[in-house]
C-alpha positions in Angstrom: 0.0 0.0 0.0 1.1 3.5 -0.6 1.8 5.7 1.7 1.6 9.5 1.8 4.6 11.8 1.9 5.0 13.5 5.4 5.4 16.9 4.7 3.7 19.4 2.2 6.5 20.7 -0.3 7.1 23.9 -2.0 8.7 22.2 -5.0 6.2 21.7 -7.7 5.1 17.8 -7.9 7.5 16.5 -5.4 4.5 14.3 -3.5 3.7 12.9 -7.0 7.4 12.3 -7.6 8.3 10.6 -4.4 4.8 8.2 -4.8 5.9 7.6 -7.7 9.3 6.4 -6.0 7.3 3.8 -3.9 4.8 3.0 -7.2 8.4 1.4 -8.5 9.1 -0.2 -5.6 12.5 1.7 -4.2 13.0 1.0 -0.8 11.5 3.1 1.7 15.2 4.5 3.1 15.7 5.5 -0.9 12.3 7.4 -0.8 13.2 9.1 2.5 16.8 10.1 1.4 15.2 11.5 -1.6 12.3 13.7 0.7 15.3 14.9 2.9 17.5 16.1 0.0 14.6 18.1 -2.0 13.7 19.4 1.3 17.5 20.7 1.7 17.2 22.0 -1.8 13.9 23.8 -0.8 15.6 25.2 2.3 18.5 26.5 0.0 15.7 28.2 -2.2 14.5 29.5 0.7 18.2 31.4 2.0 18.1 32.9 -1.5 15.0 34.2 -1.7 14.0 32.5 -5.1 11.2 30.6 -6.6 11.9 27.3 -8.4 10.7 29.1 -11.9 12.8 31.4 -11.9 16.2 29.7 -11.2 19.1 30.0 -13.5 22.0 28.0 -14.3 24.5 30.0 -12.2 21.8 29.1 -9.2 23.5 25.6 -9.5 26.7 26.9 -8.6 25.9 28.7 -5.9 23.5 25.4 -4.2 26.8 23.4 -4.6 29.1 26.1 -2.6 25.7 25.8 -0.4 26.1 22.2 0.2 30.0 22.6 0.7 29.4 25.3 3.3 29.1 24.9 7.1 26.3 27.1 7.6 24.0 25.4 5.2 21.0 23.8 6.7 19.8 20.3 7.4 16.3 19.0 6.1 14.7 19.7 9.5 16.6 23.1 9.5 19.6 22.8 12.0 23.3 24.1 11.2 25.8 21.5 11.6 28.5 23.5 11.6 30.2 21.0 9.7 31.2 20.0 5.6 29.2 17.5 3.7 31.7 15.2 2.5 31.5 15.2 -1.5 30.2 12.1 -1.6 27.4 13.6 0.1 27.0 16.1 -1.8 26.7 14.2 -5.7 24.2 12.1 -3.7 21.7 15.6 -3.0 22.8 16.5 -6.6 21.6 13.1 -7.9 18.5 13.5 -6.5 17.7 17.0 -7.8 18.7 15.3 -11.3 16.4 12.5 -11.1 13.7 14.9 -9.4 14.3 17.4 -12.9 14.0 14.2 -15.1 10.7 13.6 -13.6 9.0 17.0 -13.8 10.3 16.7 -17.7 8.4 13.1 -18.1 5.6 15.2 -16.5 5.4 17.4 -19.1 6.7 20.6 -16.8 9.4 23.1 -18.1 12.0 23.5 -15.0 13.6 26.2 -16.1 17.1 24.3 -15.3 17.5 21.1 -16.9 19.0 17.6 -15.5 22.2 17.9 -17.7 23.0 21.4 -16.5 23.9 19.6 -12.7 27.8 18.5 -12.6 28.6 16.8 -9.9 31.8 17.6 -7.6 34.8 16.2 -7.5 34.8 13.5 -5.1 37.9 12.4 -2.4 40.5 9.7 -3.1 40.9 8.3 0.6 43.3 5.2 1.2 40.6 2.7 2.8 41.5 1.4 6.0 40.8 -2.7 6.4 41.9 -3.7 10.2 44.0 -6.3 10.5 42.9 -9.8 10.6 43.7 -10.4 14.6 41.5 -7.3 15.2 38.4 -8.1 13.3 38.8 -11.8 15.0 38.6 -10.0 18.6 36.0 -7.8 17.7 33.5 -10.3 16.0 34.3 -12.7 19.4 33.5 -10.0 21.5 30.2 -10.0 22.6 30.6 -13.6 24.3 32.9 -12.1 27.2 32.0 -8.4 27.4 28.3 -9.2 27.9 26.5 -9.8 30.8 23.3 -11.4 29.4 23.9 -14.8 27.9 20.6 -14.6 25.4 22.3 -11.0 23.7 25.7 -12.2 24.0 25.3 -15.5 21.7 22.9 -13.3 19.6 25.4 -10.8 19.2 28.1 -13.2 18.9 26.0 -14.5 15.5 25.3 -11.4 14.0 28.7 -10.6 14.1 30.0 -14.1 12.7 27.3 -14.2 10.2 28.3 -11.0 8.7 31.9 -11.8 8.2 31.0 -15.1 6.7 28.9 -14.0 4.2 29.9 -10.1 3.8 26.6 -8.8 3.6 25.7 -5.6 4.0 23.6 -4.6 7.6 20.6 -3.8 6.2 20.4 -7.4 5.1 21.6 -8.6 8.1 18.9 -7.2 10.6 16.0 -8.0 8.1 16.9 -11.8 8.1 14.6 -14.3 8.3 15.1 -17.5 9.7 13.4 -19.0 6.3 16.1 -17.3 4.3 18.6 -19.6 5.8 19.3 -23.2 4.2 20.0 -26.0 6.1 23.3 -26.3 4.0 24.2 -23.1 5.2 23.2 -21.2 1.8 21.2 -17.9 2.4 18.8 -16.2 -0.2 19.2 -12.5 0.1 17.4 -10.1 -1.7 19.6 -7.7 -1.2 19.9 -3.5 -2.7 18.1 -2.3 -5.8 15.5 -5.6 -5.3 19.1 -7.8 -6.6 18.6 -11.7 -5.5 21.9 -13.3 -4.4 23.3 -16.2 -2.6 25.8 -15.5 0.3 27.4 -18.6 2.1 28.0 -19.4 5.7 31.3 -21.0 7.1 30.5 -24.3 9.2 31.7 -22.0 12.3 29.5 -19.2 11.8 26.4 -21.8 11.1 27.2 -23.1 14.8 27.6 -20.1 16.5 23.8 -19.0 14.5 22.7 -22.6 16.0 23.9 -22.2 19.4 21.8 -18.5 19.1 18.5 -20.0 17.8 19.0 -22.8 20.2 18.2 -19.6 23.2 15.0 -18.7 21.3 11.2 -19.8 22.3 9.6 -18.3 19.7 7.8 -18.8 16.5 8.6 -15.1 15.1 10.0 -15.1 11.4 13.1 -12.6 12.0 16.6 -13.8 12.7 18.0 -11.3 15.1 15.4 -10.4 17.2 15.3 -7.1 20.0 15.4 -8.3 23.9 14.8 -5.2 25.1 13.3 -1.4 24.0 10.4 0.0 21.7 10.9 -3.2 19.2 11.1 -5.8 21.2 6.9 -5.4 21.9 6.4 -5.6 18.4 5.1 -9.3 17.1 7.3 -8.6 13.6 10.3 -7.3 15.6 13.2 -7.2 13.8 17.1 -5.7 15.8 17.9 -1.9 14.6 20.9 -1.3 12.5 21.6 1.6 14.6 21.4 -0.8 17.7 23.8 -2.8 16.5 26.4 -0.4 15.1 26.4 0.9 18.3 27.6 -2.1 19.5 30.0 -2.6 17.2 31.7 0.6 18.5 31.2 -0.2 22.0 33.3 -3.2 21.5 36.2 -1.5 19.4 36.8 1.3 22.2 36.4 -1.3 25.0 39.6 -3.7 22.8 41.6 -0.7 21.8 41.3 -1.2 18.4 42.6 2.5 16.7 40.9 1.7 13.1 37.7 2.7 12.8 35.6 -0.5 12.9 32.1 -0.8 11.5 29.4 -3.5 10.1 30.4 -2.2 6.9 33.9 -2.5 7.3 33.3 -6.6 8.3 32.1 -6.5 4.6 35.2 -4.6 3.9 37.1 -6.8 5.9 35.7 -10.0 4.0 35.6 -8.9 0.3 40.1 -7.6 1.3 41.1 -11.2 3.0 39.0 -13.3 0.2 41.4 -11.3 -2.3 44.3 -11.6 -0.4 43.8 -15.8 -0.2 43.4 -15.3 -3.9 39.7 -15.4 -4.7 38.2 -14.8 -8.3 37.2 -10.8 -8.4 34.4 -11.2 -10.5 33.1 -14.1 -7.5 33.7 -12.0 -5.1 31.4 -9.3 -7.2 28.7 -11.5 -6.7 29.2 -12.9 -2.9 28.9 -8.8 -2.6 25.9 -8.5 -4.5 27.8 -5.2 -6.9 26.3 -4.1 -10.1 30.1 -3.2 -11.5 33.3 -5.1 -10.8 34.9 -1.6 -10.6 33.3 -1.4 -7.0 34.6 -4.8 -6.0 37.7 -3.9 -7.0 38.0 -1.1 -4.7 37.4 -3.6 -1.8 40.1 -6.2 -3.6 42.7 -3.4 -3.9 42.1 -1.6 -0.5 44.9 -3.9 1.2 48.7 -2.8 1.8 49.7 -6.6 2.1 47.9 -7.7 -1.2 49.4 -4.8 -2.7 52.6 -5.4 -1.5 52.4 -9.5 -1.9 51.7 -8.6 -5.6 54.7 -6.3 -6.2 57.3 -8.9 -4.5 55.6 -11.4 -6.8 55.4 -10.3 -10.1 58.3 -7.1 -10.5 60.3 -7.9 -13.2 63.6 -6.8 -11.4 62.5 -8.3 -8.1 66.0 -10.2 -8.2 
């Protein structure tokens, strides 16, 4: 069922464009990025005192130096006193593109037209993978530095689950215990509506055991909430937030200096299959990526494998 946009916009069509986001099935975190970024736009319109007719090309400019500025505005209207990274910012720019493209299948006349937004120049950061001994620590964990038993194993599972497959959090808290084989094979269906297979190891299958072996319940999720607002509902599924908070409990708690998150597990797991010498193009597919050219950021983000490779193959390495 479709649901009705939140907020009345000053943008022309923008409840019929973000219905028409759900009407295609885009997930509903996609839809509410999309509200939040018009509604940044709108804010921006509102600073300079124009109407959306009337905006010119050089308008473009000046939202971008907008977006990179640390007195711009939030969607709800706070300062954060803080730069958008420009990763950030292409993905507001994106939006205002595919907003644009929709007005013109509409059969409006924006006075600015999708080609005329350029995106910025995005960072080239080194990526950061922790090493090997870390991510062991953290994913094992949960089973000394909590108290309750019943979070602890579950915690312990999450954690194992994700390295051993690589999947992505989302995917992660919205498992269902029918999504997983007894052969260890799990069915995701995973971003942009994509069906893949992701694989257990035969430890991370006992340690998920040992967790649903705690549970007296008949409730379809995986990971389920033992305590807060989701734990009363009867289709309760664990938070990502939750559990990334966890994560970063445990990392301060071990010491560990490199920033440590569920997404950097998937990191972690995409790096070390490379660096055992797994296929890129298999590895592309445990991920669930559109492009190899994203999977080969993972296989390329490690110092050793970059440094096993130039020892091996230099043509005046003797």
């Amino acid at each position: 069922m479709i649901t009705s946009p939140r907020k009345t916009h000053s943008l022309p069509q923008t409840e019929e464009f973000l219905l028409s986001r759900q009407s295609n099935n885009y997930s509903q975190e996609t839809i509410y990025n999309y509200e939040q970024d018009l509604m940044v736009f709108e804010g921006f319109l509102n600073d300079l005192g124009r109407d959306f007719k009337s905006l010119k090309k050089p308008d473009l400019e000046l939202f971008k130096a907008y977006l990179n500025s640390i007195d711009r505005k939030t969607a709800s209207g706070a300062t954060p006193h803080k730069k958008l990274a420009s990763f950030s910012i292409n993905r507001v720019l994106s939006t205002l593109r595919t907003y644009l493209r929709f007005l013109i299948e509409m059969d409006q006349k924006p006075s600015i037209l999708p080609e005329n937004i350029k995106l910025v120049r995005t960072e080239k950061k080194h990526p950061k993978v922790a090493e090997m001994n870390q991510l062991i620590k953290l994913i094992e964990a949960p089973t000394t530095l909590e108290k309750d038993k019943k979070i602890a194993k579950r915690n312990r599972a999450m954690l194992e689950v994700l390295f051993s497959t690589g999947m992505r959090i989302s995917e992660l808290t919205k498992l269902n215990k029918a999504q997983v084989g007894t052969d260890g094979k799990i069915f995701i269906m995973g971003k942009g509506k994509k069906e893949r297979f992701v694989y257990l190891t035969d430890r991370a299958y006992n340690f998920l055991k040992e967790y649903l072996a705690t549970r007296q319940d008949n409730l379809p999720a995986m990971f389920i909430p033992y305590r807060g607002r989701n734990s009363e509902k009867k289709n309760k599924y664990i938070s990502t937030n939750y559990f990334q908070e966890k994560i970063k409990k445990y990392r301060e708690i071990l010491g560990i200096n490199v920033p440590i998150s569920a997404h950097s597990l998937r990191h972690g797991f995409a790096t070390y299959l490379a660096e055992s010498g797994a296929n890129p193009a298999a590895i592309q597919v445990l991920l669930g990526h559109e492009s190899l050219v994203t999977t080969t950021r993972y296989v390329h983000a490690s110092d050793k494998y970059a440094q096993d490779t130039h020892k091996k193959f230099h043509p005046l390495k003797k």
